[in-house]
C-alpha positions as CSV (number, residue, x, y, z in Angstrom):
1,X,5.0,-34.9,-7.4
2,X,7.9,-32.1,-7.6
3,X,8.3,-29.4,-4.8
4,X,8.8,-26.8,-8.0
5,X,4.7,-27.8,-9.5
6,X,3.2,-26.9,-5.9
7,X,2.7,-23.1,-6.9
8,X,1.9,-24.1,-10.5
9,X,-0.8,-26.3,-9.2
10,X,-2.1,-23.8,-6.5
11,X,-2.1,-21.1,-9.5
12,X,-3.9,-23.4,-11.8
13,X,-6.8,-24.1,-9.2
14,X,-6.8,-20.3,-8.4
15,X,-7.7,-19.5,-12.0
16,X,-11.4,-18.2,-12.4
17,X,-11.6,-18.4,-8.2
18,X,-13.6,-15.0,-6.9
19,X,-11.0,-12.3,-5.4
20,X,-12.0,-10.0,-2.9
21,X,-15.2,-10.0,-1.3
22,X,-18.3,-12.5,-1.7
23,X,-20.6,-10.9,-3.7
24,X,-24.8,-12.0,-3.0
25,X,-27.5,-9.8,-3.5
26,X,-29.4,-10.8,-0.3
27,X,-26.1,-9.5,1.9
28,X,-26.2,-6.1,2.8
29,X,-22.2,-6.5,3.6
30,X,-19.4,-8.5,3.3
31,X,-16.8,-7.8,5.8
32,X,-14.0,-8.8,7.7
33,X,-15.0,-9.5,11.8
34,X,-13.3,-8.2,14.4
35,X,-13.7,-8.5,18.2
36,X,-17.1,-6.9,18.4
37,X,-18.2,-9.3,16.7
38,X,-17.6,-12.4,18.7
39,X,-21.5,-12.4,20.1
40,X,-22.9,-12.2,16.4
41,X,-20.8,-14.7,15.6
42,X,-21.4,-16.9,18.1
43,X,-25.1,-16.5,17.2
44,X,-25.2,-17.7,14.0
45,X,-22.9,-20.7,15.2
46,X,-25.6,-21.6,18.4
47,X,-28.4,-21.3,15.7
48,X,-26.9,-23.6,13.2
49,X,-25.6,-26.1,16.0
50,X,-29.0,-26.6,16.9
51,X,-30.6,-27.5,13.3
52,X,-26.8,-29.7,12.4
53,X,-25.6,-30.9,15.7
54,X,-28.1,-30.6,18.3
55,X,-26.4,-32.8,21.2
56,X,-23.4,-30.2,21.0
57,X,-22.6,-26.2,20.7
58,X,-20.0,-23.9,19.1
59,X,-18.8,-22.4,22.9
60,X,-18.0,-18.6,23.1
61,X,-14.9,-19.1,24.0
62,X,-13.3,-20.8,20.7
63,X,-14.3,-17.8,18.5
64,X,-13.2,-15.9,21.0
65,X,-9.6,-17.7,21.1
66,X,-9.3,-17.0,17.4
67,X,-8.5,-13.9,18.0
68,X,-6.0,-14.1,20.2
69,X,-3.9,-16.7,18.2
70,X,-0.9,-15.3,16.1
71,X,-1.2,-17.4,12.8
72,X,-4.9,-16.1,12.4
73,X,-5.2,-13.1,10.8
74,X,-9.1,-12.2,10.8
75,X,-8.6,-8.7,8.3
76,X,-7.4,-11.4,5.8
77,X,-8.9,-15.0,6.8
78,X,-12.6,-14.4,8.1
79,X,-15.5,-12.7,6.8
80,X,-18.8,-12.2,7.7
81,X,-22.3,-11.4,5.9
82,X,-24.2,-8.5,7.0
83,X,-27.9,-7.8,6.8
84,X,-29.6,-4.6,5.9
85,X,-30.5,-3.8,9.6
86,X,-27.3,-4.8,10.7
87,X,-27.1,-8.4,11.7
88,X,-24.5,-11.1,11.2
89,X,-26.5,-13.7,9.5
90,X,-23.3,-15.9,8.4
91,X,-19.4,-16.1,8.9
92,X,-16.7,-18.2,7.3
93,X,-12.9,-18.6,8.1
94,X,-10.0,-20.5,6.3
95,X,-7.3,-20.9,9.1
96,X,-3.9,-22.0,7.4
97,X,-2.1,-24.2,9.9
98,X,0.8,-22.8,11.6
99,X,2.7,-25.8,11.2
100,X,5.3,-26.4,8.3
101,X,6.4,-30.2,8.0
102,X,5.2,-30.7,4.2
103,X,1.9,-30.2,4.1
104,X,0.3,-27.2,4.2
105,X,-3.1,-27.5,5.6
106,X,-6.5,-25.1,5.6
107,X,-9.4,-25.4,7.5
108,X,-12.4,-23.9,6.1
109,X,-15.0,-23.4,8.7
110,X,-18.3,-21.5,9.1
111,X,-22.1,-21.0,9.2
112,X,-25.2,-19.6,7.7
113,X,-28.0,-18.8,10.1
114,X,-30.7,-21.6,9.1
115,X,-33.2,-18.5,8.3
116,X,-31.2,-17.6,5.8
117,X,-30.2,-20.9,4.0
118,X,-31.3,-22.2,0.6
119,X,-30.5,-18.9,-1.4
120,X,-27.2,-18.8,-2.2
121,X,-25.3,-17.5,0.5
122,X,-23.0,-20.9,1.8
123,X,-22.2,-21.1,-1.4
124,X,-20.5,-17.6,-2.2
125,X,-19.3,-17.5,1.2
126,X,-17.7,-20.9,0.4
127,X,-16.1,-19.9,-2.5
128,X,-14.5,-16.5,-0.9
129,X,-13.0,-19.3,1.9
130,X,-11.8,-21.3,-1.0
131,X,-10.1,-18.7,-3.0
132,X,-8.9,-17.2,0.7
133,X,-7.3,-20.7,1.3
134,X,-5.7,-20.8,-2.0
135,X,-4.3,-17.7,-1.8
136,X,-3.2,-18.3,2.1
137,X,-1.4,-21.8,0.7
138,X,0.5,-19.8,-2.0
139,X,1.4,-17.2,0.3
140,X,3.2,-20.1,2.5
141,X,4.3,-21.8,-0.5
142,X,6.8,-19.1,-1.3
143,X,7.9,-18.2,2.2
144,X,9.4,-22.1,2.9
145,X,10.5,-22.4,-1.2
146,X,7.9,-24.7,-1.7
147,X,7.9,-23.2,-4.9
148,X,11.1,-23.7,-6.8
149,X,12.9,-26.7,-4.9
150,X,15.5,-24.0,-2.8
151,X,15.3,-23.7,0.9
152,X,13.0,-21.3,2.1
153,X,12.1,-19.4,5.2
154,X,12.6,-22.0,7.2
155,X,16.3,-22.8,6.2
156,X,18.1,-25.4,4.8
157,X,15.7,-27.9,6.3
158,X,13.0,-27.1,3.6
159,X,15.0,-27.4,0.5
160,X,14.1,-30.8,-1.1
161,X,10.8,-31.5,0.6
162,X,8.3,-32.5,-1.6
163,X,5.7,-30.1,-0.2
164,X,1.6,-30.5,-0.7
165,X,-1.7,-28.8,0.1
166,X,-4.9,-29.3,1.6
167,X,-7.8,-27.9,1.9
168,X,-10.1,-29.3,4.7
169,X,-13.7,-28.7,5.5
170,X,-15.8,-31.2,8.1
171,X,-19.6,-31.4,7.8
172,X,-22.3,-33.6,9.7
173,X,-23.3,-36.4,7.9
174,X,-27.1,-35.2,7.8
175,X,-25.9,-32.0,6.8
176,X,-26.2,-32.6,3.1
177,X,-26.3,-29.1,2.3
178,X,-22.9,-27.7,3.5
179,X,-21.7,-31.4,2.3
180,X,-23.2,-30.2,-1.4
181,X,-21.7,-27.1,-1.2
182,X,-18.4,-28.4,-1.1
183,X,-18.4,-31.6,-3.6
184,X,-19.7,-29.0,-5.6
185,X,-16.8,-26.5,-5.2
186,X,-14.4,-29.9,-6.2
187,X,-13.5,-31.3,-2.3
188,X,-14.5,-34.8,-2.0
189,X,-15.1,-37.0,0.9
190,X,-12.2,-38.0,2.1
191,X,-12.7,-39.3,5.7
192,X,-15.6,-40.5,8.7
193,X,-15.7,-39.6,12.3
194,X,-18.1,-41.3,14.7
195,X,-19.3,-39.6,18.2
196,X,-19.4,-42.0,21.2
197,X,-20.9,-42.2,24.4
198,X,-20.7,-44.4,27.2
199,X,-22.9,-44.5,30.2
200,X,-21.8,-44.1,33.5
201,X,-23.9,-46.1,35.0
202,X,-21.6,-49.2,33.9
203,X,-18.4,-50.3,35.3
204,X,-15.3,-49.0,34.6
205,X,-12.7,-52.4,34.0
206,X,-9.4,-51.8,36.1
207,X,-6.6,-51.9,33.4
208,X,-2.7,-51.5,34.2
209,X,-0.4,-50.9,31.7
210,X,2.5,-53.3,31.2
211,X,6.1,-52.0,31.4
212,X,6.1,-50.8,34.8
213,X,4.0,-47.3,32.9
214,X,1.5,-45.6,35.7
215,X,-1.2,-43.6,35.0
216,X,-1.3,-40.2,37.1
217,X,-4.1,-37.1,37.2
218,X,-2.5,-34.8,34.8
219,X,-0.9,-31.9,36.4
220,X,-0.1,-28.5,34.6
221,X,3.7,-28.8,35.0
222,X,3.6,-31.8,32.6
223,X,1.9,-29.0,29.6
224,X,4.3,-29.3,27.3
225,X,5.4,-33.2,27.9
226,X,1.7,-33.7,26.7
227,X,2.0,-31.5,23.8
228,X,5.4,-33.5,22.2
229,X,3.7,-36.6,23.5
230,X,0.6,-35.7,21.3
231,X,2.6,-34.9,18.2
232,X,4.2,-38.3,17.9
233,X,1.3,-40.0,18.9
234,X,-0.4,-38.6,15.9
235,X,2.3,-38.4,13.4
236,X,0.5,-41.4,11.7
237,X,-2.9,-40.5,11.8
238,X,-4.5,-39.0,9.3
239,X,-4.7,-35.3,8.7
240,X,-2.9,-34.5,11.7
241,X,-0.3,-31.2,12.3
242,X,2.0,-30.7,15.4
243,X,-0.1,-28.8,17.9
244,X,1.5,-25.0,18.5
245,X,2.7,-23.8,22.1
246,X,-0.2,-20.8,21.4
247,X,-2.5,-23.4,20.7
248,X,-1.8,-26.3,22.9
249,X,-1.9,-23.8,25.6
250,X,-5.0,-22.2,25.0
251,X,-6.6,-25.7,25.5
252,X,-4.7,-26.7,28.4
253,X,-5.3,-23.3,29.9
254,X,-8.3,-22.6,28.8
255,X,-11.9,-22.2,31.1
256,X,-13.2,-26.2,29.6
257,X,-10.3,-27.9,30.5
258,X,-10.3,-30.5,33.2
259,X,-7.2,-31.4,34.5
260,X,-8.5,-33.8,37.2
261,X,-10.3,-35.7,35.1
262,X,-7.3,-36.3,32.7
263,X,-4.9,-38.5,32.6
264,X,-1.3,-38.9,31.9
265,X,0.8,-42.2,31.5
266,X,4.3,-42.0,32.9
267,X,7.2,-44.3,31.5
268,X,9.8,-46.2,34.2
269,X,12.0,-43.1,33.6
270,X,9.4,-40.7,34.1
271,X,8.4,-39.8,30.3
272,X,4.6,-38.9,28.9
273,X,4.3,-41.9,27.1
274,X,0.4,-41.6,26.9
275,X,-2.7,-39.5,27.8
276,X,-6.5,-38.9,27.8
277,X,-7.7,-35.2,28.5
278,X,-11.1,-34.2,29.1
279,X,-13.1,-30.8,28.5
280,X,-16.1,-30.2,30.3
281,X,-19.1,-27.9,28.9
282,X,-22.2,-27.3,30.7
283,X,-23.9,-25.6,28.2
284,X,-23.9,-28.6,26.1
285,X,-25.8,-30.8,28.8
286,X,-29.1,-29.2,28.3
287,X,-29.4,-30.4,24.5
288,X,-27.9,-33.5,25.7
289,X,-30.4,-34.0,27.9
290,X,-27.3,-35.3,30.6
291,X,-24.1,-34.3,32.5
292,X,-21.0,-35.5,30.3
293,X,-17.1,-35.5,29.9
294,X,-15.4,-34.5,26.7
295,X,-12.7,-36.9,26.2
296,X,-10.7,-34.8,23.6
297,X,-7.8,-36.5,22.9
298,X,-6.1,-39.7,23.6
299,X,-2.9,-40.9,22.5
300,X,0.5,-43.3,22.9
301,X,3.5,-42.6,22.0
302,X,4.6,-44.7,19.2
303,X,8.0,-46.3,20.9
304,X,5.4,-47.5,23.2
305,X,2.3,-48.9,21.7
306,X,1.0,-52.6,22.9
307,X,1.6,-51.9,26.6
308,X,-2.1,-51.3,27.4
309,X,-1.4,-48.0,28.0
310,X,-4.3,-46.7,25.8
311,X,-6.7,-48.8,27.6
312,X,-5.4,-47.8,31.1
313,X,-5.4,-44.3,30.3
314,X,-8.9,-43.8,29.0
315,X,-10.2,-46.5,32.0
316,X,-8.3,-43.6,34.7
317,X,-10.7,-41.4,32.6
318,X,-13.6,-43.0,33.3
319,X,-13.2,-43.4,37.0
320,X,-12.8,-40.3,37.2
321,X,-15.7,-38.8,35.5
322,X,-17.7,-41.3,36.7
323,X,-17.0,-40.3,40.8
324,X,-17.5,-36.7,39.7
325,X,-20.8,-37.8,39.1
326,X,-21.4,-37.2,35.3
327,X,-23.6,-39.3,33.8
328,X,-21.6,-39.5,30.3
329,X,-18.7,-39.8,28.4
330,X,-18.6,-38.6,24.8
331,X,-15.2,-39.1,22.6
332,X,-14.9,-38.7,18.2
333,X,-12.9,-41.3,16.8
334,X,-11.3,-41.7,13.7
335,X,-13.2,-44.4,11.7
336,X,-9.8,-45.7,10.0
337,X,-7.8,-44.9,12.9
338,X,-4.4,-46.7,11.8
339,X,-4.4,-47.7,15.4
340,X,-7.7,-49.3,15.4
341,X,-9.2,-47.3,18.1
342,X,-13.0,-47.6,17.2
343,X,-12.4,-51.4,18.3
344,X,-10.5,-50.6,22.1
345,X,-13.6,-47.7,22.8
346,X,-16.2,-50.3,21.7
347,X,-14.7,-52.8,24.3
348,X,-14.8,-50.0,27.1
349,X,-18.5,-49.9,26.5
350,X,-19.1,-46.8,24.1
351,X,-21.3,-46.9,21.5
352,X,-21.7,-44.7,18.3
353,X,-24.3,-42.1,17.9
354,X,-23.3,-39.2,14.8
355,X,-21.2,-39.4,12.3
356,X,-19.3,-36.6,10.5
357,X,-17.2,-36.2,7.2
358,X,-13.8,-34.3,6.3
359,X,-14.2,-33.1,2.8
360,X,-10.8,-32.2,1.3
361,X,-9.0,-30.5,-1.9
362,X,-5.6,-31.8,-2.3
363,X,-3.1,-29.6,-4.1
C-alpha cells in the first residue's frame, strides 16, 4: 500500500460521511463541550458505567485531563447532545493520537445516557465521531506528506513511510448495542481484552529476576526512564503509540497514581528495564464490592525479555498491595499478547472476569 493512496483512501471513505453537526430530532442541541461541562459529562459516563461495566467507573478526573492535553482540541473533536431543558444526555470524542511513527490512530469514545438509548442517538453521534476522525486523519495526513510520498512536517524523516490509519473504538463484550453501532458504521472486531483479578488473600511467590536486575518502589525521578521504557516494551504489541510527555505525566502525576505500590526493574548498569504501575480508585470499590489495585501497565524492555523480570515485577506489586491491605488486584490483558502474558498472570493466581473488544476501521 503506497504512502501517495492514504488521502485517496481517507477521501474515498469520507464520501457520503455527515459534516458538521449530528443531526436527531430527540436532541435539543448538538454542541461542542467545554469546561463547564465536565460534571454533565461525567454524568452520562457514571450512568452508562453502571448498566456496561458495573465493577468499574469513568473517574472525573480523565475528562477532566482532556482538556488540559494539547493534541485535544474539544471546539473540533467532542460533542455533546443537549436536551430541551438543558441536560447532557450523551457525548462522543474522536482523539487523534499525538504520535506520528506511521500510523495514524483515532480513538472514538463516548456515551448515551441509558434513558435515552434505543432511538437513534449512538448512532448519529457515532457517525459525527466517524466523519470527525476522518477528517482529523486527513488533516495529519497532509501535515507529515502522507499524502504524496514527500517529507512532511516532520522532516525528511517522513518521506518514504508508507503511512496507514485507524480508527479505534472499544466496547464491552455484553454491550451489543454500541458493538452494533459500530459493525454497522463498517469497524470490525479486531481484538479481545480480558479483566483479571487476583485475591489477596493468597500468597504472593518470591520471584528474582536473573541478570543481576532488582526490582525497586518506583520513585518519581525515574518519570521519564518509565516512559521510553514503556515505548519499547510495547513497540510490538498491538495497537500501541509512544506515550507523550503531556500524557505520560498526567498519569504519573496525576491524583490515582500510586507510586509505592509500583514497581520498577533496574538493569546492572542502572537502566528501567521493566515495570508494573498501579492506580488506585476508591470510588470504584463500592461496585466492586472490595478494596483493589489497578495494575495499569506492565512491561520489559525487549533487549531484556526471558530474565524473569515480568514476573518479579508484577510479584513486587503484589506484596505491595497486599501489605497495604487491599483485598484485590485487577489488571486487562491483551488476549494475543505477542508476549503471552494471559499465561504468566494466570500462573500468579488471577483469574478472568469481563471481556472487552477493540472494533477498528483501517484506512
Amino acid at each position: 500500500m503506497t504512502e501517495s493512496s492514504l488521502i485517496s483512501r481517507i477521501d474515498r471513505l469520507r464520501h457520503g460521511a455527515p459534516t458538521g453537526m449530528a443531526q436527531h430530532e430527540a436532541v435539543a442541541q448538538w454542541r461542542p463541550p467545554t469546561e463547564a461541562d465536565i460534571d454533565g459529562i461525567h454524568a452520562v459516563a457514571a450512568a452508562a458505567d453502571a448498566v456496561d461495566h458495573p465493577n468499574w467507573g469513568t473517574a472525573r478526573e480523565e475528562i477532566a485531563d482532556t482538556f488540559d492535553l494539547p493534541h485535544i482540541d474539544h471546539a473540533r473533536d467532542s460533542l455533546v447532545a443537549v436536551d430541551a431543558e438543558g441536560a447532557i444526555i450523551a457525548f462522543g470524542s474522536a482523539f487523534l493520537h499525538p504520535a506520528r511513527v506511521g500510523v495514524l490512530t483515532v480513538n472514538l469514545a463516548g456515551a448515551v445516557h441509558p434513558d435515552w438509548r434505543r432511538r437513534g442517538i449512538g448512532t448519529a453521534l457515532f457517525g459525527w465521531q466517524r466523519a470527525r476522525g476522518l477528517e482529523a486523519v486527513a488533516e495529519a495526513a497532509a501535515e507529515v506528506g502522507a499524502g504524496d510520498g514527500a517529507a512532511g512536517a516532520g522532516g525528511a524523516e517522513d518521506a518514504g513511510t508508507a503511512w496507514t490509519a485507524d480508527l479505534k473504538t472499544y466496547a464491552e463484550e455484553g454491550n451489543l448495542d454500541a458493538r452494533a453501532i459500530a459493525e454497522k458504521a463498517g469497524f470490525t472486531a479486531e481484538r479481545w481484552f480480558t479483566s483479571m483479578e487476583r485475591d489477596m488473600r493468597l500468597p504472593v511467590p518470591e520471584i528474582t529476576a536473573r541478570d543481576g536486575v532488582t526490582v525497586v518502589p518506583y520513585t518519581r525521578d525515574r518519570d521519564d526512564d518509565a516512559r521510553l521504557a514503556h515505548n519499547d516494551s510495547f513497540r510490538d504489541h498491538w495497537g500501541s503509540q509512544p506515550s507523550q510527555p503531556e500524557t505520560w505525566a498526567k498519569f504519573v502525576g496525576g491524583p490515582f497514581f500510586r507510586p509505592d505500590l509500583s514497581r520498577l526493574a533496574i538493569s546492572a548498569d542502572g537502566a528501567v528495564v521493566g515495570y508494573s504501575l498501579v492506580s488506585v480508585n476508591e470510588d470504584d470499590w463500592v461496585a466492586m464490592g472490595a478494596s483493589s489495585g489497578y495494575i495499569e501497565l506492565i512491561g520489559v524492555v525487549r533487549a531484556y525479555r526471558g530474565r524473569r523480570i515480568a514476573p518479579a515485577v508484577i510479584a513486587g506489586t503484589l506484596t505491595a498491595i497486599q501489605a497495604a491491605g487491599l483485598e484485590r488486584a485487577v489488571l486487562d490483558v491483551d488476549t494475543a499478547s505477542p508476549t503471552g502474558a494471559h499465561t504468566l498472570y494466570e500462573g500468579l493466581g488471577f483469574h478472568p472476569t469481563e471481556r472487552s473488544v477493540a472494533l477498528v476501521e483501517r484506512v
